[in-house]
Structures are given as C-alpha cells and as structure tokens.
Phi, psi and omega in degrees: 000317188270009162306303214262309193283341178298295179330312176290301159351311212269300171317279187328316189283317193297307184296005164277283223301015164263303210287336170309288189336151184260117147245154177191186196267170192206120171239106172301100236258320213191133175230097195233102167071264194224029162231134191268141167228103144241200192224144155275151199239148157192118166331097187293106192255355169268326182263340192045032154198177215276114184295169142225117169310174172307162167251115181289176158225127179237140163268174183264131152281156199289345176283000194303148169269127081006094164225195187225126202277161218208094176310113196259134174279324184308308219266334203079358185257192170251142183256148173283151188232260169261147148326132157284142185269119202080334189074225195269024144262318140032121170311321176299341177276332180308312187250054200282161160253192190283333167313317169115190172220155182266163214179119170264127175249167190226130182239155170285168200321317192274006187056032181262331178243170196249157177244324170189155184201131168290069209276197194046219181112322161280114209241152157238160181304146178289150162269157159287157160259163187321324197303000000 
C-alpha cells in the first residue's frame, strides 16, 4: 500500500512541475551562444499597445526546439512549424535588428532554461505606401 502511494506521489509531482512550465510571447533583443536576452510581451487590447517587461537572460538548453512558427487564425496563437536549421546560429537570430524580434519562448517548471522557442508570429498592421 505505501508502495502504491509513493508511486503516486512521484506522478503527481513530475505532472505539476510539467503543468508549471511557462510559455508567453516574447521579444529578443540578443542571442550570445546559447543564452537568449529577452522582454516579455503582451498585447493591451484596451490600449492597443504592447506592454513589455524587463530584459531577462536565460540559457537554452541543448534538446530546445527551435522553430519557426506558423500564424493558426482559429486558436489566434502561433503553433510552432518546422525546425531552424542550425537553432539559435539561424540567420534569424544572427540578425535581430534594434526593434528585437517576436517569439513564443517556453521555459521550464523552475524558469530557469528556455525549453523551446518559436520565432515570428506576430503580425502588425501593414502601412500603405505613400503613392
């Protein structure tokens, strides 16, 4: 019986500390070898416009998926898509520009490593041109 109950226990904690991970949107300011420096992001939809948080550093762990994300219009969110070629050596990471780039990152229960990361996803309205 008390067998039974350990067994159980050792379930319950590992299925919290799956259900603890974090994912949120993101914007990636910097990528130096295998740690990402971001801001967290989240859309105001009463102000229409983007909050951001402070800027973190995280490392990557070396299984993270990488990938490059795919706007799903039903759920509104980004689904992850194909595999980056290289990970976080990816021309895209190579070249943030000074604005940062947007990204769903997913970190693990203690939030200390990043687990996966997602780019784009995020669309803003186009401007017209001028013409």
């Amino acid at each position: 019986m008390l067998r039974k109950f350990v067994c159980a226990g050792i379930i319950v904690a590992i299925g919290m500390s799956v259900a603890m991970a974090e994912e949120f949107m993101a914007i990636i300011s910097k990528v130096d070898g295998n740690k990402v420096t971001f801001m967290k992001a989240k859309f105001d939809p009463d102000t229409k416009k983007l909050e951001k948080g402070d800027a973190t550093t995280l490392p990557v762990k070396a299984d993270a998926k990488i990938t490059k994300g795919k706007f799903n219009k039903d759920t509104k969110k980004t689904d992850a898509g194909d595999p980056l070629a290289d990970g976080l050596k990816n021309e895209v990471f190579t070249n943030i520009g000074e604005k940062g780039m947007f990204a769903t990152i997913t970190t693990d229960a203690d939030n200390k490593n990043i687990t996966a990361i997602t780019t784009g996803g995020f669309k803003g309205k186009k401007k017209k041109d001028a013409n």
